[in-house]
C-alpha positions in Angstrom: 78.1 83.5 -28.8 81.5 84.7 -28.1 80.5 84.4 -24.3 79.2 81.0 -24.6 82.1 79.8 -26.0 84.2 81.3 -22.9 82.1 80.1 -20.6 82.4 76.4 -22.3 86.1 76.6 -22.1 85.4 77.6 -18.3 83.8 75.0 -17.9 86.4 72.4 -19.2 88.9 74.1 -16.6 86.5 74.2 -14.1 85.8 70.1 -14.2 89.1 68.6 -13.6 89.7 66.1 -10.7 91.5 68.6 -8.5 89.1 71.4 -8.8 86.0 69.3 -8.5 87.7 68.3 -4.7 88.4 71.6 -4.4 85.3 72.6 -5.0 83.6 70.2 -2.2 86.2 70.8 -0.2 85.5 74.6 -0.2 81.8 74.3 0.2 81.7 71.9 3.4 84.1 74.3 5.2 81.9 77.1 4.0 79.2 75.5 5.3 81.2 75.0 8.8 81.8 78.8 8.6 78.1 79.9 7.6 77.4 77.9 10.5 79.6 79.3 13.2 78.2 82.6 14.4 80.9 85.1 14.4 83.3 83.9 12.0 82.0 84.9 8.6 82.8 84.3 5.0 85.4 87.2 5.1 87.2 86.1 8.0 87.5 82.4 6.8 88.4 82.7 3.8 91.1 85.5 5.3 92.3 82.6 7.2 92.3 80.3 4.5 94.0 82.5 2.0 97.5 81.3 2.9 96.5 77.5 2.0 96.1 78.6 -1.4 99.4 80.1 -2.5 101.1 77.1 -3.5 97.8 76.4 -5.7 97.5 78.2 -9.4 95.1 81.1 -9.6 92.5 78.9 -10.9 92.3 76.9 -8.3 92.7 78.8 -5.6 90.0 80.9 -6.4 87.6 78.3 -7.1 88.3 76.8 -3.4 87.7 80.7 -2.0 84.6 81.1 -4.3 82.9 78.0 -2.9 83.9 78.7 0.5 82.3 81.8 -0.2 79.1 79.8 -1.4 79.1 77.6 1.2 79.1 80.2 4.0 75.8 81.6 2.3 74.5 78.8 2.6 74.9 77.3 5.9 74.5 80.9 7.6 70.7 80.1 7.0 70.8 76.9 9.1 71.5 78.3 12.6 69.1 80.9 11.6 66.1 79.2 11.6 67.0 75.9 13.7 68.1 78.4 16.8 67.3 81.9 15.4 71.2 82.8 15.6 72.2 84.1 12.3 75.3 82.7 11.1 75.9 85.4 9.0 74.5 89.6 9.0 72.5 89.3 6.1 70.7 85.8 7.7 69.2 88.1 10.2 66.2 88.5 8.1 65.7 85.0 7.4 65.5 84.3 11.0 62.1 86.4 11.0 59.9 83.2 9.3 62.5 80.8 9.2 62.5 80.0 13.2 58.7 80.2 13.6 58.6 77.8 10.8 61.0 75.5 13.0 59.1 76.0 16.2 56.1 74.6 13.8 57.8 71.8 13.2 58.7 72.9 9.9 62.1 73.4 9.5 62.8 70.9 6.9 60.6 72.9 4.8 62.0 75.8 5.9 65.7 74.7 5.2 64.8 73.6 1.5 63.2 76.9 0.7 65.8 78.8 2.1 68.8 76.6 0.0 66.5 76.6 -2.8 66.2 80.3 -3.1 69.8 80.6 -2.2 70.5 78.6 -5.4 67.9 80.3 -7.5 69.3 83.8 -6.4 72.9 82.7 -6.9 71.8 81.2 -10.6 70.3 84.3 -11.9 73.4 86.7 -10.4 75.9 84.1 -12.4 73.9 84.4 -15.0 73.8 88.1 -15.1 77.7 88.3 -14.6 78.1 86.0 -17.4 76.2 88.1 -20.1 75.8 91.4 -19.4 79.3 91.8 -17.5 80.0 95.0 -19.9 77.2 96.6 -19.5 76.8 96.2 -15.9 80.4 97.3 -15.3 79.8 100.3 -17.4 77.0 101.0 -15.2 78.9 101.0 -12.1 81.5 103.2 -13.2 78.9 106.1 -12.5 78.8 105.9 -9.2 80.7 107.9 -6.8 80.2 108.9 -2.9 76.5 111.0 -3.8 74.6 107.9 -5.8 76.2 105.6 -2.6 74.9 107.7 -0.2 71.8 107.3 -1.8 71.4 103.9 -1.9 72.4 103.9 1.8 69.9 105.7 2.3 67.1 104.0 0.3 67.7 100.8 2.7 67.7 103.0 5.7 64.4 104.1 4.3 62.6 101.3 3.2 63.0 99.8 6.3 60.6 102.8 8.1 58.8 102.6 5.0 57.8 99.3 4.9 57.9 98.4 8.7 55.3 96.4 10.0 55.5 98.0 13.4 55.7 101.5 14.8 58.1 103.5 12.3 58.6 105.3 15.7 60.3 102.2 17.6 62.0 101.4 14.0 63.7 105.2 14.0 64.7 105.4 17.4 66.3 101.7 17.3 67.9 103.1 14.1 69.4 105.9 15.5 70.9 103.9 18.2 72.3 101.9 15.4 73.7 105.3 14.2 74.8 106.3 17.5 76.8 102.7 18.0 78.3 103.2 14.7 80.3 106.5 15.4 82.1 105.0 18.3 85.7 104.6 17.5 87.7 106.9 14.8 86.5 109.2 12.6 87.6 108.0 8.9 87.1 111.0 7.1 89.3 113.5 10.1 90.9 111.2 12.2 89.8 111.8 15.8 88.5 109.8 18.2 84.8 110.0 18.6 82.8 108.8 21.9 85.8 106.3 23.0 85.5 107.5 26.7 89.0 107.6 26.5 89.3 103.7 26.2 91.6 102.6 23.7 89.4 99.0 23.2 87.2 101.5 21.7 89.5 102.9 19.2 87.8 100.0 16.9 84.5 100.9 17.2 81.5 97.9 18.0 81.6 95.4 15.3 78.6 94.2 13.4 78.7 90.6 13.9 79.7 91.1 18.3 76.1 93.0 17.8 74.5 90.6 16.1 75.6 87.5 17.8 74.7 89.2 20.9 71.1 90.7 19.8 70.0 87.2 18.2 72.3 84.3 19.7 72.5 85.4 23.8 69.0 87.4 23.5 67.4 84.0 22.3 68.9 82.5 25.1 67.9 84.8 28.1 63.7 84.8 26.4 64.0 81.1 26.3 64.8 81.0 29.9 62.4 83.3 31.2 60.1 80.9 29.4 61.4 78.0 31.4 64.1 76.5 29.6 62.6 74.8 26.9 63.9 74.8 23.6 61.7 75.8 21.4 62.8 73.9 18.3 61.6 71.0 16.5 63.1 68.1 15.4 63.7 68.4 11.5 64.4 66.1 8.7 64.9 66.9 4.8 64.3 63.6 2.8 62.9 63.1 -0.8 59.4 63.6 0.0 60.0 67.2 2.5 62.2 68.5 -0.6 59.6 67.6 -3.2 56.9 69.0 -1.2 58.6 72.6 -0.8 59.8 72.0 -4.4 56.6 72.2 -5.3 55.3 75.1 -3.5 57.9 77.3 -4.3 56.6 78.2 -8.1 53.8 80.2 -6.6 56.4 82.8 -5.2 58.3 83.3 -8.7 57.2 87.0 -8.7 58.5 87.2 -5.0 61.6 85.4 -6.3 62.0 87.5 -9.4 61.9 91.0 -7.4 64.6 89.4 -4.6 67.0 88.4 -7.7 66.7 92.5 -9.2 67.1 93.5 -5.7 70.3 91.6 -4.5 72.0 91.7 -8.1 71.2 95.9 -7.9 72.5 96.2 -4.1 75.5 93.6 -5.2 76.5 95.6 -7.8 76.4 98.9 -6.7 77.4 97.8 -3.9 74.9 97.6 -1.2 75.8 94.4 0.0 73.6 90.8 1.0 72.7 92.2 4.3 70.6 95.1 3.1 69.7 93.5 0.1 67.9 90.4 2.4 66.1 93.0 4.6 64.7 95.2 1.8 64.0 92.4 -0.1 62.0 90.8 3.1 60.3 94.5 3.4 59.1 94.8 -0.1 57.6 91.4 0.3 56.0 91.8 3.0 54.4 95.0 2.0 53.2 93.4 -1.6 52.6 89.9 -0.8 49.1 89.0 0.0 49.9 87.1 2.4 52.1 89.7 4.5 49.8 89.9 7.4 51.4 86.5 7.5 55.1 87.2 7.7 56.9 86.9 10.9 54.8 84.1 12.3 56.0 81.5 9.7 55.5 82.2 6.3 57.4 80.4 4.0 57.5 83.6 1.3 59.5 85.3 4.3 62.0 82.7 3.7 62.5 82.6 0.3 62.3 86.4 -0.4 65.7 87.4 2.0 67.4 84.6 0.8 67.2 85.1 -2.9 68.0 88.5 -2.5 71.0 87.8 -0.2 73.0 85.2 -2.8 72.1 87.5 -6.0 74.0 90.1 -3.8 76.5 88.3 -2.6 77.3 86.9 -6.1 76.7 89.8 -8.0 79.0 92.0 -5.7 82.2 90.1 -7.1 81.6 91.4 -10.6 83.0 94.9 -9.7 85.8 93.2 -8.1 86.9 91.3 -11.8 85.4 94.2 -14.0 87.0 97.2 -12.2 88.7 96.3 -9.5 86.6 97.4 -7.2 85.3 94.8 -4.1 81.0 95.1 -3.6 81.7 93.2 -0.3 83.9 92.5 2.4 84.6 88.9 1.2 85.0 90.5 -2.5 87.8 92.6 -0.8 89.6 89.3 0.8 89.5 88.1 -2.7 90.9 91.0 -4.1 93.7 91.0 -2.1 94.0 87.2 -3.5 93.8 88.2 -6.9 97.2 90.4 -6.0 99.2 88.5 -4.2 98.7 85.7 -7.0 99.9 88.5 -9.4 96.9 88.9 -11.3 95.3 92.8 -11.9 91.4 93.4 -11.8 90.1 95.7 -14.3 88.5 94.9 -17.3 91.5 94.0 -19.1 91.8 90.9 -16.8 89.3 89.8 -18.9 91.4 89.6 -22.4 95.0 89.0 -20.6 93.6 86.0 -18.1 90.5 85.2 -19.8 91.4 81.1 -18.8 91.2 82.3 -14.9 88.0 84.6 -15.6 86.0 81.9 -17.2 87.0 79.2 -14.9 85.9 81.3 -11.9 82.1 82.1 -13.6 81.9 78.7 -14.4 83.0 77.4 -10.8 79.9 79.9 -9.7 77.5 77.8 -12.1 79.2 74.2 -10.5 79.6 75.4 -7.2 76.1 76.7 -6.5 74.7 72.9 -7.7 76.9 71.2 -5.2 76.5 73.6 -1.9 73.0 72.9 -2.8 73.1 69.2 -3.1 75.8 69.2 0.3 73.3 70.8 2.2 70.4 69.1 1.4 72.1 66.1 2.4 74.2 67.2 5.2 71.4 69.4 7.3 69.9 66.3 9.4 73.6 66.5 11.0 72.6 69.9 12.5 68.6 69.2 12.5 70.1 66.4 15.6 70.5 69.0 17.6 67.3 70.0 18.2 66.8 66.7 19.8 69.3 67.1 22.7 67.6 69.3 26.1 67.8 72.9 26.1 69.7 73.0 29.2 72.4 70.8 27.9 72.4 72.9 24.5 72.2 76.6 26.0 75.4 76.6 27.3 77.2 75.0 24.4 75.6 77.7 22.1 76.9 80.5 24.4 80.0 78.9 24.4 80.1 79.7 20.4 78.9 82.3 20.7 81.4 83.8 23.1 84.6 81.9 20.6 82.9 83.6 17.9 82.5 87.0 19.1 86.4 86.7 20.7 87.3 85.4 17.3 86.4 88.8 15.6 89.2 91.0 17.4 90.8 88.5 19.6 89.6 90.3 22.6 87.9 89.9 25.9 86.3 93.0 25.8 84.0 91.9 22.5 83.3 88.5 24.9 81.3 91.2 27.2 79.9 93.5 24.3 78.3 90.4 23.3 76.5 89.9 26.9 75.7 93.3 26.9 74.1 93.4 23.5 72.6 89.8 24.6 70.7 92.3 27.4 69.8 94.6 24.8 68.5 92.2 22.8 66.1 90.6 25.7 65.0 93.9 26.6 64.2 94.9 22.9 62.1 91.7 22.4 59.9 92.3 25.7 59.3 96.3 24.7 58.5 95.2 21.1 60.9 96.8 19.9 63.0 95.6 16.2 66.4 95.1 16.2 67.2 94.7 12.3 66.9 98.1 11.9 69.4 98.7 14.9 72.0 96.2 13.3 71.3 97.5 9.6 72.3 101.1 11.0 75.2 99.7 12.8 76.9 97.7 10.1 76.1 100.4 7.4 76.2 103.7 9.4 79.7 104.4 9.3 79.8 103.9 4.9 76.6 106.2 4.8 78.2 108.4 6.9 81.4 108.6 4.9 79.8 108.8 1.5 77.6 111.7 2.6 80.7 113.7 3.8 82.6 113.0 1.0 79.8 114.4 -1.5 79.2 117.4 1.1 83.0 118.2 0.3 82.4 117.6 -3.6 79.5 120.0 -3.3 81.0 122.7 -0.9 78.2 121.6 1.6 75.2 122.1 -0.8 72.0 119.0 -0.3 71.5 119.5 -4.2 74.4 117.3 -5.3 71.9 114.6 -4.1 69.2 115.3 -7.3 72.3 116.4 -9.5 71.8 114.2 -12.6 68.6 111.5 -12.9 70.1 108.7 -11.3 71.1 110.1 -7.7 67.8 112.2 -8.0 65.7 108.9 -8.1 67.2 106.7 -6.0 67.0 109.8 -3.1 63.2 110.7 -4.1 62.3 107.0 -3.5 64.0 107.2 -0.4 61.9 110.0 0.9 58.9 108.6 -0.7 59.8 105.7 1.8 60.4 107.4 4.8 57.5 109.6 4.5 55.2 106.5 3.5 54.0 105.6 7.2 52.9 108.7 7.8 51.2 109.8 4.6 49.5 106.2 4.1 47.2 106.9 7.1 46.3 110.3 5.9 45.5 108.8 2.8 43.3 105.7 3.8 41.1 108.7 5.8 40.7 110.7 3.2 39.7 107.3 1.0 37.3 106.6 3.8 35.8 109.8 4.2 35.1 109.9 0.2 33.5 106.6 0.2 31.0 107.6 3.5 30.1 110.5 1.4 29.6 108.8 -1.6 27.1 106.5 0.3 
């Protein structure tokens, strides 16, 4: 009850004139963020940030929080209207999301994917709201072994639950690996693989990788193809959103294992991106219809996106609770929270408890109106479809060349991005994936610092990783998953060869 009332009184803050604007305001340029391949919902709301000093805490963080929203949302829409992911952790929903555009689908597509983006946010507010104690206490747990861990159950589950050659998925792995040592060594210091370039100093970031992989690879297949655009004109009106509405209920289970995996990876942190591609894995492996996924199934949608905005929400409850960010945008708000004076940790709840409950209910309000603003606002971008590939093409690598210079400002990331675009063209025609290469490549360096730092705590001894019940299970299921590609076939022969002795 005592949380009820809070949240109430949140509320009441929450619905004054000026943060109501604020709060469209924030979700349409989150939207134009989510949109823009490259520049992310860190980055924005890094540039942002100094708009919002003259505003009171509240305020300000209500505006960031929706941006925040808003850039989960639209990252979804160039996802499956051009199969350029706005965002990392949209690179799963391009898998069904495009093919359901090139079907003509995309309205349906777009609705599933906001409404699971809302569903998955709901639940994740939820969760913060009541069981913020608990779930902070939880947390506190963890240290570099049980991270390594969870690293490596994503790293796992995605060999594990693979639909193709868990060969092709390992070796594009390790070249994720291999990408993500470039630069300097966190833990020592020294330069590692840098050719003696000091451009390379920084390493290859994430989203130069991924803008490259999905936006310019897309680009160079559709041209070999003879520059056609693929897409379909698409539309969301009452009767495309009722329809989908309506559908949706028979994935609740699908739904329902999304929302435990994002608010688990949020929280611990793990982060939206692996949290959309396990989530994707897992259904695909369970679902009945997972023969299905990847040529347009609209479960494929639903299940990364859920996942993804329980992460992505979930992952700012460290950050109040303890002071501790579960994402790179929970980081950029960190830093708010300090230059605006204010101290995360769990007594921020009993000294500011006006500014904590404003903020969770701003989660509740701001999730109902990115919904409603995309739903309305995504024939805007649906147009585009309609204008010829070979006026299109070169606008999108236009964008996609401002958006990879945008991440560094410089040049060299312009040509990373053509060179990944190459890799990308050649990956699709060998069949081989590329999430697993981008997974490895945006969460090999963490892995690898969390696995040295509990080699150090553990004087270089493996059994730190079963030391107590929780970093014992979460590495055991990881193996179970790696190993699971392998064993399965053994085991489906031996099945067979029982049942043809049996007859």
């Amino acid at each position: 009850m005592d949380e009820l009332q809070s949240l109430l009184n949140g509320f009441a803050i929450a619905l004054t004139l000026q943060n109501v604007l604020l709060m469209f305001l924030g979700i349409v340029l989150g939207v134009l963020i989510g949109v823009l391949p490259g520049l992310g919902g860190a980055n924005g709301i890094a540039i942002l940030l100094p708009l919002t000093f003259t505003m009171s805490p509240t305020s300000a963080i209500i505006m960031l929080s929706c941006i925040y929203w808003g850039a989960l949302f639209g990252g979804a829409i160039t996802s499956i209207l051009f199969n350029i992911p706005g965002e990392p952790w949209s690179v799963a929903t391009t898998f069904d999301g495009h093919p359901m555009a090139r079907q003509g689908r995309a309205g349906e597509a777009l609705t599933a994917a906001f409404t699971g983006s809302f569903i998955g946010a709901f639940f994740a507010v939820v969760m913060i709201t009541f069981l913020a104690p608990l779930v902070a206490e939880f947390a506190l747990r963890f240290g570099p072994p049980e991270y390594f861990a969870v690293y490596l159950l994503a790293f796992c589950s995605f060999v594990g639950m693979g639909k193709g050659s868990p060969w092709k998925t390992i070796a594009a792995m390790m070249l994720g690996f291999a990408l993500a040592a470039v630069g300097m060594d966190t833990v020592t210091g020294q330069l590692r693989l840098t050719f003696g370039s000091t451009e390379l100093m920084r390493g290859f970031d994430f989203l130069v990788a991924v803008i490259g992989l999905f936006g310019i690879g897309e680009i160079l297949q559709t041209m070999e193809e003879g520059l056609e655009f693929k897409g379909r004109s698409a539309k969301i009106d009452a009767r495309v959103v009722w329809q989908t509405w309506k559908q949706l209920p028979r994935f609740w289970a699908t739904s329902i294992r999304a929302v435990l995996i994002g608010c688990w990876m949020g929280v611990t942190p793990g982060g939206a991106t692996p949290a959309s591609f396990m989530s994707y894995g897992v259904a695909r492996q369970i679902s009945k219809n997972g023969h299905n996924f990847g040529k347009g199934e609209m479960e494929g949608v639903v299940a990364p996106e859920v996942a993804a905005h329980a992460a992505g929400t979930s992952a700012l409850l460290p950050m109040l609770a303890l002071g501790i960010p579960g994402s790179p945008t929970a980081a950029v708000l960190l830093g708010g929270l300090l230059i605006w004076g204010l101290q995360p940790g769990p007594l921020l709840f009993v000294e500011q408890p006006d500014f904590v409950w404003g903020l969770i209910a701003s989660m509740y309000l701001g999730n109902l109106v990115g919904l409603f603003v995309v739903l309305t606002t995504v024939p805007l971008f649906a147009a585009i479809l309609r204008v010829p590939f070979s006026i299109i093409a070169p606008v999108i690598i236009v964008v996609c060349a401002i958006g990879a210079y945008t991440v560094n400002n410089a040049m060299l990331d312009v040509w990373l991005m053509m060179l990944f675009g190459v890799a990308g063209y050649v990956f699709k025609k060998l069949d081989y994936p590329m999430a697993p290469m981008v997974l490895a490549l945006v969460l090999g360096d963490r892995a690898e610092d969390s696995f040295r730092q509990a080699m150090l705590m553990s004087q270089g001894s493996l059994t730190i990783l079963w030391q107590n019940w929780l970093v014992g299970s979460i590495t055991a299921l990881a193996l179970v998953m790696l190993a699971w590609p392998f064993v399965s076939p053994l085991l489906a022969r031996l099945r067979g060869a029982r049942a043809a002795q049996q007859a």
